[in-house]
C-alpha positions in Angstrom: 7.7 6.7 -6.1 7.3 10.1 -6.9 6.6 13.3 -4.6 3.3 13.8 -5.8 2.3 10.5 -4.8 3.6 10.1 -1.3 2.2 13.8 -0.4 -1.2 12.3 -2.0 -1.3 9.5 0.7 -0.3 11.4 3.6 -2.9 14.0 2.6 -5.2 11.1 2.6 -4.2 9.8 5.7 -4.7 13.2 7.7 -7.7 13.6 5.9 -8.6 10.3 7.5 -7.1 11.0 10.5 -9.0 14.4 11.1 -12.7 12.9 9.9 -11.9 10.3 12.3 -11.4 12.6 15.3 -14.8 15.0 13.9 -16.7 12.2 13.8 -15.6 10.8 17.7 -16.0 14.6 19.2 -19.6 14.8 17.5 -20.4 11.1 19.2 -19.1 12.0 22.5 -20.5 15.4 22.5 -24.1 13.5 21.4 -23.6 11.3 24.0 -23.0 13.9 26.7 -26.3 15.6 25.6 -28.1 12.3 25.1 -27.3 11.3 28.9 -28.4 14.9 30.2 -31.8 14.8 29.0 -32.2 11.3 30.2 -31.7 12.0 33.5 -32.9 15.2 33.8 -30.8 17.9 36.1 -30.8 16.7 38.9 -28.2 13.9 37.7 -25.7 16.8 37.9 -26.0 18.0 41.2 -23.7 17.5 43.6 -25.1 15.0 46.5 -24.8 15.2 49.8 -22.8 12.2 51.4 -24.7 11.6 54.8 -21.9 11.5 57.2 -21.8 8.2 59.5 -22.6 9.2 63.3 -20.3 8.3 65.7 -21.2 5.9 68.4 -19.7 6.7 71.9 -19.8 4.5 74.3 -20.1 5.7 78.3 -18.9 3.2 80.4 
Protein backbone atom coordinates (compact mmCIF):
# COMPACT_ATOMS: atom_id res chain seq x y z
CA UNK A 1 0.00 0.00 0.00
CA UNK A 2 1.36 3.24 -0.69
CA UNK A 3 1.57 6.54 1.49
CA UNK A 4 -0.72 8.35 -0.46
CA UNK A 5 -3.34 5.90 0.19
CA UNK A 6 -3.14 5.20 3.81
CA UNK A 7 -3.01 9.15 4.50
CA UNK A 8 -6.23 9.21 2.10
CA UNK A 9 -8.20 6.88 4.54
CA UNK A 10 -7.20 8.32 7.68
CA UNK A 11 -8.03 11.76 6.28
CA UNK A 12 -11.33 10.16 5.54
CA UNK A 13 -11.71 8.73 8.79
CA UNK A 14 -11.20 12.12 10.73
CA UNK A 15 -13.24 13.65 8.25
CA UNK A 16 -15.81 11.16 9.45
CA UNK A 17 -14.86 11.38 12.74
CA UNK A 18 -15.21 15.28 13.01
CA UNK A 19 -18.82 15.44 10.92
CA UNK A 20 -19.82 12.92 13.35
CA UNK A 21 -19.01 14.97 16.48
CA UNK A 22 -20.62 18.52 14.35
CA UNK A 23 -23.43 16.83 13.69
CA UNK A 24 -24.04 15.36 17.72
CA UNK A 25 -23.12 19.00 19.22
CA UNK A 26 -25.69 20.65 16.70
CA UNK A 27 -28.45 17.77 18.01
CA UNK A 28 -27.74 18.25 21.58
CA UNK A 29 -27.42 21.94 21.36
CA UNK A 30 -31.17 21.73 19.38
CA UNK A 31 -32.27 19.71 21.90
CA UNK A 32 -31.29 21.92 24.81
CA UNK A 33 -33.12 24.82 23.04
CA UNK A 34 -36.03 22.55 21.97
CA UNK A 35 -36.63 21.61 25.82
CA UNK A 36 -36.32 25.33 26.90
CA UNK A 37 -39.02 26.65 24.98
CA UNK A 38 -41.21 23.75 25.85
CA UNK A 39 -41.29 24.39 29.20
CA UNK A 40 -40.90 27.82 29.36
CA UNK A 41 -38.51 29.54 32.18
CA UNK A 42 -39.70 28.62 34.86
CA UNK A 43 -38.35 24.89 34.19
CA UNK A 44 -34.95 26.39 35.08
CA UNK A 45 -35.53 27.85 38.31
CA UNK A 46 -34.29 26.53 41.17
CA UNK A 47 -37.25 25.15 43.49
CA UNK A 48 -37.65 25.41 46.77
CA UNK A 49 -37.55 21.93 48.72
CA UNK A 50 -40.30 22.38 51.57
CA UNK A 51 -38.49 21.25 54.51
CA UNK A 52 -40.40 18.45 56.62
CA UNK A 53 -41.52 19.91 60.16
CA UNK A 54 -40.53 18.26 62.98
CA UNK A 55 -42.91 16.64 65.27
CA UNK A 56 -42.14 17.01 69.10
CA UNK A 57 -43.68 15.25 71.33
CA UNK A 58 -44.39 16.70 75.15
CA UNK A 59 -44.89 14.03 77.36
Amino acid sequence: MQTSAVILILFIILMLGILGGVLYFIMWIDKKIDMKNRMGYSAYLKKNKPKPEKETEID
